[in-house]
N, C-alpha and C positions, 0 to 999 in steps of 0.2 A: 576495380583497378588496385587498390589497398589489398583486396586479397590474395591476387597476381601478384602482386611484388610480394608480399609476405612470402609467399612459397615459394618465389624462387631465391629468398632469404634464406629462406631452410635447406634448400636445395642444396645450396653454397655451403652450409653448413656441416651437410653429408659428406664434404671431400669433394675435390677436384676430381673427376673423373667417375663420380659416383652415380648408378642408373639405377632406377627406383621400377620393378616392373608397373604398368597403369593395374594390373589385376591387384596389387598389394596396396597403392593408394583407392582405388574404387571411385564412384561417385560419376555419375555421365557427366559429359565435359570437364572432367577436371583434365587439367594440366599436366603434363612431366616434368621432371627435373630437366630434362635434356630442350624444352620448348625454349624459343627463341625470345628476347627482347624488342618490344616494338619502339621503334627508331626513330624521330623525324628531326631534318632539316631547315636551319634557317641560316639562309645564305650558305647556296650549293657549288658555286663556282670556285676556282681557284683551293685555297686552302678546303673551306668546307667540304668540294668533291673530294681532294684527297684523305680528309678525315672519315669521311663515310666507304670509300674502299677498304680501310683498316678494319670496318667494323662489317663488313658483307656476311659476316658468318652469323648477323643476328637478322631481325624482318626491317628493313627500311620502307616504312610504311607512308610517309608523310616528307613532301619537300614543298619549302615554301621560298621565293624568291624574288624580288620586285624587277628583274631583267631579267626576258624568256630567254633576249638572244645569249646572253651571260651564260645560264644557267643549263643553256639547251643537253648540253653532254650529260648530265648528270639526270636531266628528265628522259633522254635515251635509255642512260641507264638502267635506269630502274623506274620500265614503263607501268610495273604497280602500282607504283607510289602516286596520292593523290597531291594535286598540284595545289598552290597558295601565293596568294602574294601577300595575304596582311598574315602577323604569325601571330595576331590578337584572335584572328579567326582561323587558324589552325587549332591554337590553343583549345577551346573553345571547345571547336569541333572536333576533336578525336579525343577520345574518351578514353580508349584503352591504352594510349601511349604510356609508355612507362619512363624513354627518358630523351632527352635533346640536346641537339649539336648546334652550339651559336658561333657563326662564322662570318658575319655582317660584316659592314665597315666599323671600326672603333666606337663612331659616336652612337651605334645602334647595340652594342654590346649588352652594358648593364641592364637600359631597360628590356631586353628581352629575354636574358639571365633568371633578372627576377622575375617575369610574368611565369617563366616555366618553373620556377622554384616555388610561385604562390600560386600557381597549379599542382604540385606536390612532383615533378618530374625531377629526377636526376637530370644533371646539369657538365655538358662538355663545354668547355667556352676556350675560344682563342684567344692569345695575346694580344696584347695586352688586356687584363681583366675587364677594364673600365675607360671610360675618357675621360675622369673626373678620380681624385683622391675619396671624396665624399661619397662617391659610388663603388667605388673596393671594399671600403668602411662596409657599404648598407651591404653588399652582396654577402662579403664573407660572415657577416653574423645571422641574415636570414639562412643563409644554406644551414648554419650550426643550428637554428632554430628551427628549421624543418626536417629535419635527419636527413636529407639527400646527398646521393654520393655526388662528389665536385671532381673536376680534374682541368687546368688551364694546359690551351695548349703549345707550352715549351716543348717540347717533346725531348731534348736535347736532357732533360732532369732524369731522364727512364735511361740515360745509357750508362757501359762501364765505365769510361773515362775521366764524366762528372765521380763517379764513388771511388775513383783509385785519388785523384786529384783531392777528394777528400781526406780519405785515410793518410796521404803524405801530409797534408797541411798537419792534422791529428799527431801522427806518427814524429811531427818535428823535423821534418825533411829538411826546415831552411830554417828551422827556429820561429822567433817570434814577427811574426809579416806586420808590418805597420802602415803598410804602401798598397795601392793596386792602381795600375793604369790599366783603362779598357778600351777600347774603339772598335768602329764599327764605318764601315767606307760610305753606309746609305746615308741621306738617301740620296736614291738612284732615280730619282724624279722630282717634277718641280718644284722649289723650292724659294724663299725671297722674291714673291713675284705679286704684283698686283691682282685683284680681281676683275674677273674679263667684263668688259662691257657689254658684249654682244648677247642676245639672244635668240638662240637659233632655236627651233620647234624640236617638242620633247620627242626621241623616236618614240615611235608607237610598241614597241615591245617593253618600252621601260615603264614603271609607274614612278613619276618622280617626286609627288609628294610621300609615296611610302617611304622612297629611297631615302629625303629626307628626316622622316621620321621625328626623333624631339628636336633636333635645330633645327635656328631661325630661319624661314622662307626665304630662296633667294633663287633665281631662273635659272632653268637647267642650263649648262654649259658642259662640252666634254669634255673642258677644263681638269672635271674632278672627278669622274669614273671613264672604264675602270681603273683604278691603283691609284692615281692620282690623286683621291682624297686624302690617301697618305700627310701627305705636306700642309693642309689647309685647319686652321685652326677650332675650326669649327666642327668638322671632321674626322682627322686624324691623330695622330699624337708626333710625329715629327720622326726623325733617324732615332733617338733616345726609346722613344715609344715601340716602334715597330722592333727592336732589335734589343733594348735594353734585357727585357724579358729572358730573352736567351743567355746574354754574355755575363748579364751582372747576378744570374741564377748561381753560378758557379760560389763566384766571389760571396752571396749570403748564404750557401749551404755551408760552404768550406770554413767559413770565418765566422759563424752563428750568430752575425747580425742582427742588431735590433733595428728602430728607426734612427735614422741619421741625427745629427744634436744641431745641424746647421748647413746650409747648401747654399753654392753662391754659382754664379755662371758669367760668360764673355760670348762673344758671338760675331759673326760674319757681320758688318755693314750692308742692310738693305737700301737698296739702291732706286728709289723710285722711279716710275717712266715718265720720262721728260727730264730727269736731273733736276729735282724737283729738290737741293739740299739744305732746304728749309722744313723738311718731313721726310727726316731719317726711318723713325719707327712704323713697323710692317704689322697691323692688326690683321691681316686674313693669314698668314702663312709663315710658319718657322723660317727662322733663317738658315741659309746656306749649308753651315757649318757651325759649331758649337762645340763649347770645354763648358763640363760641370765637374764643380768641386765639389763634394759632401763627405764629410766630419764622421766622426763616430765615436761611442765613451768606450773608455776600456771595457770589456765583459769577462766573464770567470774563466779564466787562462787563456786571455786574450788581452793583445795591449790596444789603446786607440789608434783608430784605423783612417790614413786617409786615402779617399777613392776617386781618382780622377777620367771622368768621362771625356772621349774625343770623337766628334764624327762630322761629315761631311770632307773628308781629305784629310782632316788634322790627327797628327799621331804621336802618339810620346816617342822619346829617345830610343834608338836602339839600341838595346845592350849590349854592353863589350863583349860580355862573357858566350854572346851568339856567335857562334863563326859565320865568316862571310860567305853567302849562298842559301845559307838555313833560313827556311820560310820564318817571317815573325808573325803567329797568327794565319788566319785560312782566307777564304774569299769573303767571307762576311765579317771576317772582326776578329779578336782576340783579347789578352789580357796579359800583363807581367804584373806577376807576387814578387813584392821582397820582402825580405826578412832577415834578421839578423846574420844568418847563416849562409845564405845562397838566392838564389834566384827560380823561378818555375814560370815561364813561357806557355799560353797554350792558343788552343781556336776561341773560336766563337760556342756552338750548343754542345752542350755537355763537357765543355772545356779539350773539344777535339784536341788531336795530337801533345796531350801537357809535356811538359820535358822539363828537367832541372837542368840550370847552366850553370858552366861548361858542361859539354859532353861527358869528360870523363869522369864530372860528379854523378852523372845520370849513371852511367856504368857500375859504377862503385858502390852505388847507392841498394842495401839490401830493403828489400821493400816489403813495407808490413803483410802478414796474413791479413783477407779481406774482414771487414767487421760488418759492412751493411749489406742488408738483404740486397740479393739482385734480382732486375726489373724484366716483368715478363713482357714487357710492352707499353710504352706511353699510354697508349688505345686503352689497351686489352686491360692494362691496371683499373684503370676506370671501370668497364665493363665489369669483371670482378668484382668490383666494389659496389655496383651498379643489383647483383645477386647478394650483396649481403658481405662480399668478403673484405680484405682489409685497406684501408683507406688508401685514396690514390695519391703519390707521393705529391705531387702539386694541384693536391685537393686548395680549398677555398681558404682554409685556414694559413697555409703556406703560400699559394697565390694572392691572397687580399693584399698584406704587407709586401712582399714584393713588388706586386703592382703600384703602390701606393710612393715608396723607395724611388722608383723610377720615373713617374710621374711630377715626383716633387721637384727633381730637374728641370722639367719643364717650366714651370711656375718661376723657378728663379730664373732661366731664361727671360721668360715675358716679363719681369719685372726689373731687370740688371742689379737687384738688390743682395745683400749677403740676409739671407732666411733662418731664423733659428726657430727650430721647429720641437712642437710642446705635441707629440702623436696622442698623449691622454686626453687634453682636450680639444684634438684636432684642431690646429689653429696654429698662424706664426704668433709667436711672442713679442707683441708692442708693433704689429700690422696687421691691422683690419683692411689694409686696400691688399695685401695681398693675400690675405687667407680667404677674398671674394673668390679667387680663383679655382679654391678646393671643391665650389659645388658652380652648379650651371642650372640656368633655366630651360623649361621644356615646353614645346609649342603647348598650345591645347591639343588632348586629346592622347597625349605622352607623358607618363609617370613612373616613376620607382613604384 
């Protein structure tokens, strides 16, 4: 396998588009430049199907899934592919794989990130990186420790609008931005809510202790798949989680954020069943709706920055300088930069539709020549990168801290504390009961 990927390192090497005749490399069975990348799946439904259509131009050899009936579209598809449900014994068993698409639920992310990374596989992984700070930390330096190409998948980081949106912040479009409000409408499912009592019998297409995987044991319920793990703390990562990734990508590319210097948060009242308001606080499941504040120190032509998260319905001000009618933001979310000089409005991934307000500053406004490379594809960067070529822009290095950044919202959620946060030694500063929350335990049987 080492040898396989070596050459198609070199391949890469040759130039994009470059064909090596088999008579000029020789050697029975060797390989061409033009031979395909073998592919496999974990967690193929939803997102991860749509991840692997992106990639159909290489061999999708292996999908592995703990729900048939989930998954069934994508074992349609590509009736090749051998089937799986543990991705310990995928792993395992295919040998020639060269690299892997993790598309789990949140809390199945990391550890199977890293099984494929301490396997030696290039590594695709969905948003959010991890379900733990502590596991973004171990992912992004094993990847750096393995040479494998990484790519998270925002996808929204690969288009134009995140790179013009940058080059204005650069360019000084509004001066020096001190401000950002972000929001995001999810989530769009349960939320604030108790754990169900009932237990009804596991379907038979599901395997449910794989599904649970390193969280704690607890009886199936269709409570929590599919999507519905979203919201559950054990789970998922909350509306910040599921969405943060995308919105506040912009805000750390554009602004060259480091880690925050302190993060505080406010939140919807949980509402126990029964009226129970003697046990306010909700341990299985995010609240409704949430504001998080996170700080930031000045950096080298940058002043301190503060970034105010909103989501479940909640939204900052609407700007004056917007006329009435004009969208604020997209159907997933959005952002407003201020700065000294002006204002800049956009969406949610890739900082869709950005606009400087008033309009007729947007008109006026002569706009830099582009400075950053442009993206041949979310996907296909990786892929690329995957032969040898140049790293993919929300490889693990840039994904780990980001992931990390938005995660730490969480924590101050769960804890209603104001967090002053020490990223060297991973840890709050003067709280041990809340830097419990940077890592997690894993059943038996489930490891980093």
């Amino acid at each position: 396998m080492n040898t396989r990927r070596q050459f198609l390192a070199g391949a890469a090497a040759l130039g994009a588009g470059s064909i090596v005749p088999r008579h000029v490399l020789g050697g029975r069975g060797f390989k061409a430049p033009s031979d395909k990348l073998n592919i496999a799946g974990i967690g193929v439904a939803g997102m991860g199907a749509a991840d692997l259509r992106e990639m159909e131009g290489e061999q999708i050899v292996a999908l592995c899934d703990v729900d048939a009936k989930h998954a069934a579209g994508s074992f349609e598809r590509y009736p090749q592919a051998r089937r799986y449900q543990d991705f310990r014994e995928m792993l395992a068993s295919e040998k020639d794989l060269d690299a892997v698409v993790v598309a789990t639920p949140d809390h199945v992310h990391a550890v199977a990130a890293m099984a494929a990374i301490k396997a030696g596989k290039h590594v695709y992984c969905e948003k959010p990186l991890s379900h733990t700070v502590d596991e973004a930390r171990q992912l992004t330096a094993a990847a750096r420790a393995a040479g494998v190409a990484t790519q998270m998948g925002n996808q929204g980081h690969a288009s134009e609008s995140i790179r013009r949106l940058c080059e204005w912040i650069w360019d000084g479009a509004i001066g020096d931005v001190h401000e950002v409000h972000a929001w995001t409408p999810h989530p769009v499912w349960p939320q604030g809510i108790d754990r169900p009592k009932e237990t009804p019998e596991v379907p038979g297409t599901l395997a449910w202790d794989l599904w649970l995987g390193p969280a704690p044991y607890r009886p199936y319920h269709p409570a929590y798949l599919p999507a519905m793990w979203r919201g559950w703390w054990d789970f998922g990562t909350g509306g910040l989680g599921d969405m943060g990734c995308h919105i506040l990508d912009h805000v750390v590319w554009s602004l060259k954020l480091g880690p925050p210097t302190s993060i505080e948060a406010s939140h919807s009242t949980f509402v126990p069943t029964g009226l129970n308001w003697k046990k306010p606080k909700n341990s299985e499941t995010y609240p409704r709706a949430s504001l998080v504040t996170y700080r930031f120190a000045a950096r080298e032509g940058f002043p301190p920055l503060t970034l105010v998260w909103y989501d479940g319905g909640l939204m900052p001000a609407r700007p004056e300088e917007l006329p009435d009618g004009e969208p604020m933001g997209d159907t997933y979310g959005g952002a407003i930069y201020i700065g000294s000089k002006g204002k800049i409005v956009c969406g949610s991934h890739g900082a869709n539709g950005a606009k400087l307000i008033p309009p007729e500053k947007m008109k006026a406004y002569q706009q830099p020549p582009a400075s950053l490379p442009r993206s041949i594809g979310h996907r296909q960067e990786w892929l690329q990168a995957c032969r040898g070529g140049p790293k993919a822009g929300s490889n693990f290095d840039y994904a780990g801290p980001l992931t990390e950044t938005v995660l730490l919202g969480n924590i101050a959620l769960r804890t209603g504390k104001k967090l002053y946060w020490n990223a060297e030694k991973l840890e709050f500063t003067g709280d041990a009961d809340a830097s419990k929350f940077l890592h997690r335990e894993y059943r038996d049987g489930w490891t980093l």
